[in-house]
C-alpha positions as CSV (number, residue, x, y, z in Angstrom):
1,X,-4.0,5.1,-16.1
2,X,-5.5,2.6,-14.1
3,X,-8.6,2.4,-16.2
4,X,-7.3,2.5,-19.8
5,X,-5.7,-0.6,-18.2
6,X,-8.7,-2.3,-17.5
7,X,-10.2,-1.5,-21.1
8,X,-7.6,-2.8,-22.1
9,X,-7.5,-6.3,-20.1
10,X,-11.1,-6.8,-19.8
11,X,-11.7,-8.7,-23.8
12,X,-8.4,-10.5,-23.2
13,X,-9.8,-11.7,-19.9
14,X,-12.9,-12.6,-20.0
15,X,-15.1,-14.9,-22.8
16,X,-17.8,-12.8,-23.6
17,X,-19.9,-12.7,-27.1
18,X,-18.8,-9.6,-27.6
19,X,-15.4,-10.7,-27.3
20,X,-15.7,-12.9,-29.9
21,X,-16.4,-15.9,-27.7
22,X,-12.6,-16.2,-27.0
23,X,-10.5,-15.2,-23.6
24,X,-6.7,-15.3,-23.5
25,X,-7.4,-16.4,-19.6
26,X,-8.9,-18.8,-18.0
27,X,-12.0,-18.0,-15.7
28,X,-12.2,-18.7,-12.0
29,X,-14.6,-20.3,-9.7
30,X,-15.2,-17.9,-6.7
31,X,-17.4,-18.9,-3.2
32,X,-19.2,-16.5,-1.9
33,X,-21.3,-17.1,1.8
34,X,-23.0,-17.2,4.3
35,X,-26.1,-14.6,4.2
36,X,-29.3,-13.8,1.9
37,X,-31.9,-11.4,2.4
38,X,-35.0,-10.2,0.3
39,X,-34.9,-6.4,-0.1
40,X,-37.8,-4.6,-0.3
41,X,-37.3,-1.5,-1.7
42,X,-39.9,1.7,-1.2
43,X,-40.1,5.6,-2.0
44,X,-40.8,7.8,1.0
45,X,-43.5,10.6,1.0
46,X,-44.8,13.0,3.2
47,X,-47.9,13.7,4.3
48,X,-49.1,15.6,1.3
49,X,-47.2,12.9,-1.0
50,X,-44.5,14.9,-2.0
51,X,-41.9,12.6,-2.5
52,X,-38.6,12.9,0.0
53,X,-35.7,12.9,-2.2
54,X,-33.0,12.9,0.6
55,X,-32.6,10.9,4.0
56,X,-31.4,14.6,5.0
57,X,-35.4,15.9,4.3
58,X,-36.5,12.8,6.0
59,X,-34.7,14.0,8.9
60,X,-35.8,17.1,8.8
61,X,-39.4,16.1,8.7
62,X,-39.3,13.9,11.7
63,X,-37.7,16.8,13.9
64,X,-40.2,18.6,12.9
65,X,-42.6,16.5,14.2
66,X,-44.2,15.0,11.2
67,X,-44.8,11.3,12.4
68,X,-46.8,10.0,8.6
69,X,-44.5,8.9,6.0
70,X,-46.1,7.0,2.9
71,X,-44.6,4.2,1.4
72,X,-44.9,2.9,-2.2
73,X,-43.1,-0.4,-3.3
74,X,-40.7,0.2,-5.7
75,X,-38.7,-2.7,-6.6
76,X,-38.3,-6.4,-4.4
77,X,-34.6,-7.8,-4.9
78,X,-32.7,-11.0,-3.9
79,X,-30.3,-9.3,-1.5
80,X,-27.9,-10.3,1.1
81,X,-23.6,-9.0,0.8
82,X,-23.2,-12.4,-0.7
83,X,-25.5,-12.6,-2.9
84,X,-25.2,-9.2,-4.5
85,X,-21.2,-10.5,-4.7
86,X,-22.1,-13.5,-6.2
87,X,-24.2,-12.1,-9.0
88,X,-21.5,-10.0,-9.6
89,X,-19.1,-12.5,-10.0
90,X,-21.7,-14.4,-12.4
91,X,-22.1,-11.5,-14.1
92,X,-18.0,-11.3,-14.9
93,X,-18.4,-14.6,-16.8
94,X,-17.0,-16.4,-13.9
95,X,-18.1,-19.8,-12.2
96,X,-20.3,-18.5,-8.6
97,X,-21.1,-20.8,-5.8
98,X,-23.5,-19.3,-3.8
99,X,-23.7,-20.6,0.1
100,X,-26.2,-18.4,1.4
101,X,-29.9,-18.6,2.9
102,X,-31.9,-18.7,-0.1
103,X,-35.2,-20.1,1.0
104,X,-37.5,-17.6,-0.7
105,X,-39.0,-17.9,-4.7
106,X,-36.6,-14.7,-4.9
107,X,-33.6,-16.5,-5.3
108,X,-35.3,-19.4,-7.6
109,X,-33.6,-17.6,-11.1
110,X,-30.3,-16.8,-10.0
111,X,-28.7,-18.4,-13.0
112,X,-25.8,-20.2,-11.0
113,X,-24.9,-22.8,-8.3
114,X,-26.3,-22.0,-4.7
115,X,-26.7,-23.9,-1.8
116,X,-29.6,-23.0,1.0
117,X,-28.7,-23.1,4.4
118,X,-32.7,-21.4,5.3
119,X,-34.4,-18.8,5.5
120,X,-33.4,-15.1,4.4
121,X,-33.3,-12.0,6.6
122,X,-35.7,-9.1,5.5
123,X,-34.6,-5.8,4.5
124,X,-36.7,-2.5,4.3
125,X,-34.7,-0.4,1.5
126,X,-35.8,3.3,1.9
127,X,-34.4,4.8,-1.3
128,X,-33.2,8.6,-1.5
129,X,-31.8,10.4,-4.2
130,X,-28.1,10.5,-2.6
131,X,-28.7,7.4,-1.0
132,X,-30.3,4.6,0.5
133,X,-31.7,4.1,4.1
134,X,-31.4,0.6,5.4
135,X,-34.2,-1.0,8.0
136,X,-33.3,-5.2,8.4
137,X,-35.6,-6.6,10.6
138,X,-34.2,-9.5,12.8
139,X,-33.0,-12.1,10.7
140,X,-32.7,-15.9,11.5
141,X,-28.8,-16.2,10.8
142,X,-27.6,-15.0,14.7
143,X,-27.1,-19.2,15.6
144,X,-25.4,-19.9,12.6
145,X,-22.8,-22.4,12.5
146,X,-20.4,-24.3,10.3
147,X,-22.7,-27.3,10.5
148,X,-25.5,-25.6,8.5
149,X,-23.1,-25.5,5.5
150,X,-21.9,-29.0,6.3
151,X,-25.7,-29.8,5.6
152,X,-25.7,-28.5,2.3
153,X,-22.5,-28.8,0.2
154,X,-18.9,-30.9,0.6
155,X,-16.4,-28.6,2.2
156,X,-14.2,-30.9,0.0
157,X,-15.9,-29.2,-3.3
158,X,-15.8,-25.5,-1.9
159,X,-12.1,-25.5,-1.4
160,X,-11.7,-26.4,-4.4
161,X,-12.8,-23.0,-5.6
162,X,-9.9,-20.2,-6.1
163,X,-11.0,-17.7,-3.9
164,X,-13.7,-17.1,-1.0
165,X,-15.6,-14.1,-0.2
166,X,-16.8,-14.3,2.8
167,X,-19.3,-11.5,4.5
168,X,-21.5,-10.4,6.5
169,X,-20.2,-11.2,10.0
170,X,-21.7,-8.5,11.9
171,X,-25.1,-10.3,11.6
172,X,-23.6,-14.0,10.9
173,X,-21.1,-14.5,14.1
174,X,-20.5,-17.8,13.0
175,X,-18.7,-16.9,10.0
176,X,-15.4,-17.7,12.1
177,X,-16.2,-20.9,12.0
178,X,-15.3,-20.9,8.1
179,X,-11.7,-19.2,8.7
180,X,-11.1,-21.6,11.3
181,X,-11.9,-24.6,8.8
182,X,-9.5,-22.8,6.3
183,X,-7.0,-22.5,8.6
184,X,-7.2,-26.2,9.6
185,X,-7.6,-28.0,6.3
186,X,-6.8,-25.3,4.0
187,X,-6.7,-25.6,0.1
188,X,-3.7,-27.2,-1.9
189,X,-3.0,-24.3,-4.1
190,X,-0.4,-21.7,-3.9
191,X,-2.4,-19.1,-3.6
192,X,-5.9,-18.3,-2.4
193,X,-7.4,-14.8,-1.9
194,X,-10.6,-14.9,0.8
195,X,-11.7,-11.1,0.7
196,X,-13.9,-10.8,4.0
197,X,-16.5,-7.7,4.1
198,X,-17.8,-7.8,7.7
199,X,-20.3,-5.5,7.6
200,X,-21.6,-2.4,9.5
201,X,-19.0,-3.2,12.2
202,X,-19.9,0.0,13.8
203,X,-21.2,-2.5,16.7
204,X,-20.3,-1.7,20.0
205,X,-18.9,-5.2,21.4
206,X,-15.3,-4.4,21.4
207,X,-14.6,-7.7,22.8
208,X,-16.1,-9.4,19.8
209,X,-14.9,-7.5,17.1
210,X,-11.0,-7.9,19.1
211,X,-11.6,-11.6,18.8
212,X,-12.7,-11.4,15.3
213,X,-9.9,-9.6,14.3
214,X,-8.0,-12.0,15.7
215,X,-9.2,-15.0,13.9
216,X,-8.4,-13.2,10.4
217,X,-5.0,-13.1,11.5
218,X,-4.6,-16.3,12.8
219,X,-6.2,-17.6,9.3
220,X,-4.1,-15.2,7.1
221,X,-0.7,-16.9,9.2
222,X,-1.5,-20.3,7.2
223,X,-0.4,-20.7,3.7
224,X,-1.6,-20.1,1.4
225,X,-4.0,-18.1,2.5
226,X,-4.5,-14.5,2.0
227,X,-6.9,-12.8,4.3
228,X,-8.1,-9.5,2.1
229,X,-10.1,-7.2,4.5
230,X,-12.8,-4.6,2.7
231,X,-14.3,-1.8,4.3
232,X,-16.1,1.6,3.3
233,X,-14.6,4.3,5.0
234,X,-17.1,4.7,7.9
235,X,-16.1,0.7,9.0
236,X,-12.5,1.5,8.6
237,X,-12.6,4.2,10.7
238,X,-14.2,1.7,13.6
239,X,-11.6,-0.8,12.7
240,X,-8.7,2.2,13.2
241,X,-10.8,3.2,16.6
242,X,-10.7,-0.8,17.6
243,X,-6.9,-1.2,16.4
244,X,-5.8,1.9,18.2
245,X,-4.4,3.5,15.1
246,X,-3.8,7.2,15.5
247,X,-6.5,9.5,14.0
248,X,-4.1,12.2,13.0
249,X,-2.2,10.1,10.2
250,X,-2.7,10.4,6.7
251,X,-5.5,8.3,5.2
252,X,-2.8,6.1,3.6
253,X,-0.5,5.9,6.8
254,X,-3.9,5.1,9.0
255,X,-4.1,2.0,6.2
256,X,-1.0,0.9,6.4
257,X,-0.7,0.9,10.2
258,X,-4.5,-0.6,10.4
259,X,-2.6,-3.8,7.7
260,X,0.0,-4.1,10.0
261,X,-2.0,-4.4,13.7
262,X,-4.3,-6.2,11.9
263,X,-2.0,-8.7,10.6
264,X,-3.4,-9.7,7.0
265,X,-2.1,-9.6,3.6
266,X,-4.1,-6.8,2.6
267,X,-6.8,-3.9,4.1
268,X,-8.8,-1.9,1.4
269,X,-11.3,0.9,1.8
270,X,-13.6,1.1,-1.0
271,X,-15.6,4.9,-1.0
272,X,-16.9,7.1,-3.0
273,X,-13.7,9.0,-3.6
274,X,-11.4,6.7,-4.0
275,X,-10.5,3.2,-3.2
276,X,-7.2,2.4,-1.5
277,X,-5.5,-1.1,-0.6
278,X,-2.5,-1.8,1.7
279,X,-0.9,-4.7,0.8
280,X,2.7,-6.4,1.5
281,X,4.3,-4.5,-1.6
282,X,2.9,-0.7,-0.2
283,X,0.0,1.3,-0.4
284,X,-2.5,1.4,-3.7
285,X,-5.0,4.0,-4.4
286,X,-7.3,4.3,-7.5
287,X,-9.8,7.6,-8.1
288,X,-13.8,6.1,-8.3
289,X,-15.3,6.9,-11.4
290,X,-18.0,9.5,-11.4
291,X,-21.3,8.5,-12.2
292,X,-23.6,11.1,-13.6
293,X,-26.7,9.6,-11.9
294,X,-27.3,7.8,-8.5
295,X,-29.7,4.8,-9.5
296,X,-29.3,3.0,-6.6
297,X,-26.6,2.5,-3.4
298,X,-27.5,-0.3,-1.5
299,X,-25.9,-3.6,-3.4
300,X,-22.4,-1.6,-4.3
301,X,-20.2,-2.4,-1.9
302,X,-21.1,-5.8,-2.1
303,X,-20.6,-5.9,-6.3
304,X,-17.0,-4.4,-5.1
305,X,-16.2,-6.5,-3.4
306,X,-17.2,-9.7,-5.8
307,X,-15.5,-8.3,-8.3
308,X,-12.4,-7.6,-5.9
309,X,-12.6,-11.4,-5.7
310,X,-12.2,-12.7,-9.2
311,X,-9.9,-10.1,-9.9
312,X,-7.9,-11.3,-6.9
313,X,-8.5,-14.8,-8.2
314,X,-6.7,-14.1,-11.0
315,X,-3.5,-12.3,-9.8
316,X,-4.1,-9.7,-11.5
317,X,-2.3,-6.5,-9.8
318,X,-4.0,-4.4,-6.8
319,X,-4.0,-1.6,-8.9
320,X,-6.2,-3.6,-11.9
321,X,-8.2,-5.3,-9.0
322,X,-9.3,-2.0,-7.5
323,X,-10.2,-0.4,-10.8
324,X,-12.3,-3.6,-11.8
325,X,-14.1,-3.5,-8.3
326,X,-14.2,0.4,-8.4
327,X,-16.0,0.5,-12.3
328,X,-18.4,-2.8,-11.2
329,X,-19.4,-0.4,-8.1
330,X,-19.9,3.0,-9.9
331,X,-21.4,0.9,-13.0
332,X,-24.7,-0.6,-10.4
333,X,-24.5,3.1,-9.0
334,X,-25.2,4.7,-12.1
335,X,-27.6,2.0,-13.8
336,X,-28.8,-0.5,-10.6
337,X,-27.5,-3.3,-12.7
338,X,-25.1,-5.8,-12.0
339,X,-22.1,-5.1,-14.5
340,X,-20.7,-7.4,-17.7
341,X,-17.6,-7.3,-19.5
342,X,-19.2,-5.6,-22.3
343,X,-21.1,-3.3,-20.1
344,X,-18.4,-2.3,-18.2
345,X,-16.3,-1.3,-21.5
346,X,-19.3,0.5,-22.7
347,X,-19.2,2.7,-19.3
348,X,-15.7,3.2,-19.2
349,X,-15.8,4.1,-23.0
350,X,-18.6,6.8,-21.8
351,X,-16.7,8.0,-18.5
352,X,-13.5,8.6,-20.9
353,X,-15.5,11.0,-23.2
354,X,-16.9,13.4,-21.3
């Protein structure tokens, strides 16, 4: 079982104390860019302060006419898909580079190598019992270019990294400006995984999200690159629409089609049922683990796909990548914590006995 696998691998892996200080493999150094956000996170009452457990009763409220909602802080967050990835990463035991916009006191203890390109978007985190409502107010990343990162770090050092994880393009357009520098002076390795999360690319400019598509498989054409495309199952389901892959397929037939028009080296959807990869050797698929408590949602996807990463990084198979990335995920679900080594074996130890 894909899980007793990762038990298994995770002290010969990775050099944590409880490990006994000693891995059997070496760690990896993993980029993650270009965005950053400080979340602001708030519980949501109604007008006799009742608390609103669900975005459902929210809804219900506001058809209803009820126009007053309370709002009391609850937690404030560095935020931002690659910085949740990157903590993740850091968290694994492995070396994180940060490229993000970082400007804020927020950011100041992160506890590994960033880079600030400016200043972070804002995002208003309205937090339900099933689930999180997101509220981003206009952020300052919708001119972005290569040349801000130019400003901050040597290209030269990035590369130099073993894999990328790049996200975020629905609000950071520019972010084809990094595949096209891959592409054109990519790294001297034999293999480097760049796992791309674009977002809520439920946006309706066809034309941009065609052209987008088309630079990942331009950049997954050079060697040795290997353009890894994440989505939750809402986003893949705009990518099939966009790809014109046929809605009456299996899930796993949709993926494998959706790898193939897409033209990368992988497509994985990452859900709360499962998560599933196509990939060159055939379609992958690994249960998620249940969580008996929803702590927090927003943050998960991104800690997926960080973890997807270094797994990634590290050759390990789809199979262990997905269940590495799948118990990271349900771990910050359950707990709102980023994951460790030990952590992780602790909640796999407690999913396997109940």
């Amino acid at each position: 079982m894909s899980y007793d696998a990762l038990s298994e691998r995770l002290p010969v892996a990775f050099d944590t104390e409880d490990a006994g200080g000693e891995s059997d493999e070496s760690g990896v150094r993993v980029v993650s860019l270009p965005d950053g956000s400080v979340d602001y996170f708030y519980s949501v009452e109604d007008s006799q302060g009742r608390r609103l457990d669900t975005p459902a009763a929210f809804g219900r409220r506001l058809t209803d006419g009820e126009t007053t909602f309370p709002l009391t802080p609850t937690d404030t967050r560095p935020g931002g898909q690659a910085t949740n990835a990157a903590m993740q990463i850091h968290e694994l035991g492995e070396r994180a580079t940060l490229v993000g916009h970082l400007d804020h006191p927020v950011f100041d203890d992160l506890g590994f190598e960033t880079y600030s390109m400016g200043t972070p978007a804002t995002i208003n985190v309205l937090e339900f019992g099933d689930g999180d409502v997101l509220l981003p107010e206009p952020g300052p990343t919708a001119g972005w270019t290569i040349a801000a990162l130019d400003a901050v770090v040597d290209w030269s050092d990035l590369i130099r990294a073993d894999a990328f994880c790049c996200v975020n393009w629905v609000s950071v357009r520019g972010l084809t400006d990094v595949f096209d520098r891959l592409a054109s002076t990519p790294p001297a390795t034999d293999s480097f995984p760049i796992v791309v999360d674009p977002g809520a690319i439920g946006v309706p400019d066809e034309t941009a999200v065609t052209a987008f598509f088309r630079t990942l498989s331009e950049t997954d054409a050079v060697d040795p690159l290997d353009v890894v495309c994440s989505v939750n199952p809402a986003e893949f389901d705009r990518v099939a629409a966009v790809l014109d892959v046929d809605d009456d397929w299996s899930h796993l037939d949709r993926l494998a089609a959706a790898r193939t028009a897409l033209g990368v080296h992988s497509v994985v959807i990452h859900g709360p049922e499962a998560a599933r990869a196509a990939t060159p050797d055939g379609v992958v698929s690994v249960d998620m683990l249940e969580t008996a408590t929803t702590k927090r949602t927003t943050g998960a996807g991104d800690r997926f796909s960080g973890a997807l990463a270094c797994a990634l990084a590290r050759s390990w198979s789809t199979e262990l990548a997905l269940a590495l990335a799948n118990a990271c995920a349900a771990h910050f679900v359950a707990t709102a914590e980023t994951a460790t080594p030990g952590a992780l074996r602790a909640f796999l130890a407690d999913h396997r006995g109940r």
